[in-house]
C-alpha positions as CSV (number, residue, x, y, z in Angstrom):
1,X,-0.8,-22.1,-18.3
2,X,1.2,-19.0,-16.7
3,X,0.4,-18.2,-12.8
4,X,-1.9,-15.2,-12.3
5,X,0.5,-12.6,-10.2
6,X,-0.8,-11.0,-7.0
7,X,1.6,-8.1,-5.9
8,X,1.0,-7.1,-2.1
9,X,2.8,-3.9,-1.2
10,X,2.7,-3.4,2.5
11,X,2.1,-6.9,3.1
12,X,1.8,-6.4,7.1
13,X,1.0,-10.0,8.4
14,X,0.3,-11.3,4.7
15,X,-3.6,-12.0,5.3
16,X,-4.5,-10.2,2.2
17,X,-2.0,-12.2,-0.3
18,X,-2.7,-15.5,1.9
19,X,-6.1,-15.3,-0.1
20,X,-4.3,-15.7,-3.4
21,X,-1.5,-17.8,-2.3
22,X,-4.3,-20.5,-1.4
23,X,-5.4,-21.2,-4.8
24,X,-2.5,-22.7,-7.1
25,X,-3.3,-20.1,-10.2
26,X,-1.7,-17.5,-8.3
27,X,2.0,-16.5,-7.4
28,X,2.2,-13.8,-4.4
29,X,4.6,-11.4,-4.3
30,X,4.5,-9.6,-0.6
31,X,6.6,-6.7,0.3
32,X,7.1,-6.0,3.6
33,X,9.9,-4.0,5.4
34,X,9.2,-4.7,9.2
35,X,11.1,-7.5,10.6
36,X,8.6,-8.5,13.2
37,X,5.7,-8.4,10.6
38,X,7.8,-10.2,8.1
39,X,8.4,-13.0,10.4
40,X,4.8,-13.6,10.9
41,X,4.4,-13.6,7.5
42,X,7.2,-16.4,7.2
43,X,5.7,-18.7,10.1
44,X,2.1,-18.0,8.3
45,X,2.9,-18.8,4.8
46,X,5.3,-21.7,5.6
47,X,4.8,-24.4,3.0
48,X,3.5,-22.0,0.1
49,X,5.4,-22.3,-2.7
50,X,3.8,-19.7,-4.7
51,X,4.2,-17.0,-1.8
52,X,7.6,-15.2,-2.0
53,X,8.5,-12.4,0.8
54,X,10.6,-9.1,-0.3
55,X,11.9,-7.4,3.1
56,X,11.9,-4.2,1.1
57,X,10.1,-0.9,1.1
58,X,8.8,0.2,-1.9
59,X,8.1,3.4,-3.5
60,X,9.1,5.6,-7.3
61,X,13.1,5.4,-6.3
62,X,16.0,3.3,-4.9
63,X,18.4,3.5,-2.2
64,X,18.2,2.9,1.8
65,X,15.5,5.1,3.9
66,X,14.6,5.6,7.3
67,X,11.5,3.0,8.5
68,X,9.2,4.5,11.0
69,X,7.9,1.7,12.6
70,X,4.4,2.1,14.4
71,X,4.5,-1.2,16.7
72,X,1.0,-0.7,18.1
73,X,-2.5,-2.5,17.1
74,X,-1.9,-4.2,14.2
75,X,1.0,-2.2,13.0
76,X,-0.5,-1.0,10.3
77,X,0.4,2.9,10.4
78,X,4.3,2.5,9.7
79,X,5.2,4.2,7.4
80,X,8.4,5.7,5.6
81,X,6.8,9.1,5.9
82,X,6.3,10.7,9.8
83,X,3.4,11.9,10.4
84,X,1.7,14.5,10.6
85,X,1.8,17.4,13.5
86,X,-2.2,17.8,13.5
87,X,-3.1,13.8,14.0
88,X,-4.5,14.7,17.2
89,X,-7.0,16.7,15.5
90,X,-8.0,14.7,12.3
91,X,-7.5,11.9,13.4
92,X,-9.3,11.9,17.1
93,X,-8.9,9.1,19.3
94,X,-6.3,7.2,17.5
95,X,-3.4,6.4,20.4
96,X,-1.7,4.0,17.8
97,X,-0.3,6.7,15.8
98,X,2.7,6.8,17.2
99,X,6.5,5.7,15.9
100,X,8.0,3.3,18.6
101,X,11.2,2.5,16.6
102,X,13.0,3.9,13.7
103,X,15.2,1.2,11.4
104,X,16.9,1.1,8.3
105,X,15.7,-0.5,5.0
106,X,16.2,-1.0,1.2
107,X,13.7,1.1,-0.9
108,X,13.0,-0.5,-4.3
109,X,11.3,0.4,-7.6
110,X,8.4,-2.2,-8.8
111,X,9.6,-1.9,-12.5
112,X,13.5,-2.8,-11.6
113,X,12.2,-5.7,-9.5
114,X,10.0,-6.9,-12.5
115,X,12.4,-6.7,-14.5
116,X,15.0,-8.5,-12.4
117,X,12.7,-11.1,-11.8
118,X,11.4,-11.6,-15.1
119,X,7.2,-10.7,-14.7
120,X,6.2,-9.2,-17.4
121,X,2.5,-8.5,-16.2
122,X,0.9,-7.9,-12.7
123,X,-2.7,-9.1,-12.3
124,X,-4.1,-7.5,-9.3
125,X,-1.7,-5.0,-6.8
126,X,-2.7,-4.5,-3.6
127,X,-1.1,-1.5,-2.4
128,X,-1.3,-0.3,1.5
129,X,2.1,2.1,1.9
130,X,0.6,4.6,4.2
131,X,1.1,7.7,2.6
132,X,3.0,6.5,-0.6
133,X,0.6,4.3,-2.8
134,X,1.1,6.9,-5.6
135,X,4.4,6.5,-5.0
136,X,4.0,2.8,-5.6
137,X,2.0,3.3,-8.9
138,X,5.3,6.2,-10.6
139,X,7.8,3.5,-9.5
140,X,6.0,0.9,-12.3
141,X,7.5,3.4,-14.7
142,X,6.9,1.5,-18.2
143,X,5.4,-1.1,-16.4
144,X,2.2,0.3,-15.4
145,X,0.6,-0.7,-18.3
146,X,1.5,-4.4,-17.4
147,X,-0.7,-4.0,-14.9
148,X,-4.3,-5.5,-15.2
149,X,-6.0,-3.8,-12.1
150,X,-5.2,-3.4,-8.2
151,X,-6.6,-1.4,-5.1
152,X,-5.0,1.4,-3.0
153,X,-5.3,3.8,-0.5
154,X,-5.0,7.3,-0.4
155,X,-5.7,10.6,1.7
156,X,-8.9,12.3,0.9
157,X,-7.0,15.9,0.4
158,X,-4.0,17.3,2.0
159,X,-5.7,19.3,5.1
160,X,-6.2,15.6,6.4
161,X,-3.2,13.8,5.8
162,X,-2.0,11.3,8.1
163,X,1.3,11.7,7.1
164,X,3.8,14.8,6.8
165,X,5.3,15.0,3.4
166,X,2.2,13.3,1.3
167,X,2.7,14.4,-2.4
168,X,-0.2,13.1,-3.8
169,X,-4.0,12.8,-3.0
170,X,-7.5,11.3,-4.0
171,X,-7.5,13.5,-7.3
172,X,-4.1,13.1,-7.7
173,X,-4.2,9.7,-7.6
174,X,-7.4,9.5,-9.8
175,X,-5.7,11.3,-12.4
176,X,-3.2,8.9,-12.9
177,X,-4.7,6.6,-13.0
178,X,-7.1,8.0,-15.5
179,X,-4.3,8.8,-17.5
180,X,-3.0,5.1,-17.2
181,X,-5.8,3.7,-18.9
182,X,-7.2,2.4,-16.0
183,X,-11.4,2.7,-14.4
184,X,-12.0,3.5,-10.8
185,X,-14.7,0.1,-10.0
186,X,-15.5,1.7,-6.3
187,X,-14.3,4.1,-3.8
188,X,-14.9,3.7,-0.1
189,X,-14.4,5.8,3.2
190,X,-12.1,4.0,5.1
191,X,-13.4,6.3,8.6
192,X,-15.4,8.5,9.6
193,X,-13.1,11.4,10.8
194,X,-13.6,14.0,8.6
195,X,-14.8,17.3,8.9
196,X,-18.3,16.8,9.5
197,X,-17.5,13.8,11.8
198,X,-19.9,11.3,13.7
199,X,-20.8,7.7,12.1
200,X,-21.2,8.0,7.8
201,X,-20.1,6.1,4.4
202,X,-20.3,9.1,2.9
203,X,-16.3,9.8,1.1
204,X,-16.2,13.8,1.6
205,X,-16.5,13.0,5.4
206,X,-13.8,10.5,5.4
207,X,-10.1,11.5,5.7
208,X,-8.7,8.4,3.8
209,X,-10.1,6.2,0.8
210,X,-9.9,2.9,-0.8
211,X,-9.9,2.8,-4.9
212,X,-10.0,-0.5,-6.4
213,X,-9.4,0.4,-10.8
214,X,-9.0,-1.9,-13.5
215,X,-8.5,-2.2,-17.5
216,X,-11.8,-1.5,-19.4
């Protein structure tokens, strides 16, 4: 029987692929562009088989890109994108937005690295770019309907972006995925720093969501 395939895009220190990588059905596929993260990933996924690490960025083209590496917390804002002049005001309190190095990396398109590598389907793709999960979702191409389901995140609207240069937001990203066949199973607030502020779950008062969609 062929191995179930578990994209993650934005791997950071590989905890959400680990999940999969633990149960032989699966094959994980982790993408991560930060050397330091990537090397955790190495030393935590040493003697999985089924988990295989792509230094790459990834995004809806090729070619070589600036990296703007956010080594604070848990690393988890860098991004390709910079962001955004008005953090300080949307996103309150947050003294880990902030780039602390800038490197060099290869940008790659999902559907040319299927197709290199023979996978004709994707089962679930986790997708955590910061800024560019749309991005992630074009760069399928033909592919995209390979796909069986997945999760992503994505800014609530523009006014709130954490990132300068964010094409695409929650309706944008909805629509596609509408469009791609897919069902939206949940959506949840991934803070509370929108524009009524103070402790909530409720999405028009977050600045950032989570979708997790599948096929019907």
């Amino acid at each position: 029987m062929d191995k179930k395939v578990y994209f993650d895009v934005g791997a950071n220190d590989g905890s959400a692929g680990l999940e999969f990588a633990g149960n032989p059905e699966w094959v994980v596929y982790a993408f991560e562009p930060t050397p330091e993260l990537a090397e955790t990933i190495r030393q935590r996924t040493a003697g999985f088989d089924n988990y295989h690490l792509i230094e790459k960025a990834v995004s809806d083209w090729p070619g070589r890109a600036i990296f703007n590496v956010a080594g604070q917390g848990d690393w988890g804002t860098s991004s390709l994108l910079a962001f955004a002049d008005n953090i300080e005001e949307t996103w309150a309190g947050r003294t880990d937005f902030a780039v602390t190095q800038q490197i060099e990396v290869e940008v790659i398109r999902l559907e040319d690295f299927c197709r290199k590598n023979g996978i004709d389907r994707i089962d679930h793709l986790h997708s955590d770019v910061q800024g560019l999960d749309m991005e992630v979702l074009l760069g399928l191409g033909e592919m995209i309907a390979n796909v069986r389901g997945g999760d992503l995140e994505c800014s609530r609207s523009h006014d709130v972006a954490l990132y300068k240069g964010e094409r695409f937001v929650f309706e944008d990203v909805a629509l596609l995925l509408y469009q791609s066949g897919f069902v939206i199973d949940a959506i949840k607030a991934n803070d509370d720093h929108g524009q009524l502020c103070g402790p909530t779950s409720r999405l028009r008062d977050a600045n950032e969501l989570s979708i997790w969609y599948r096929r019907p």
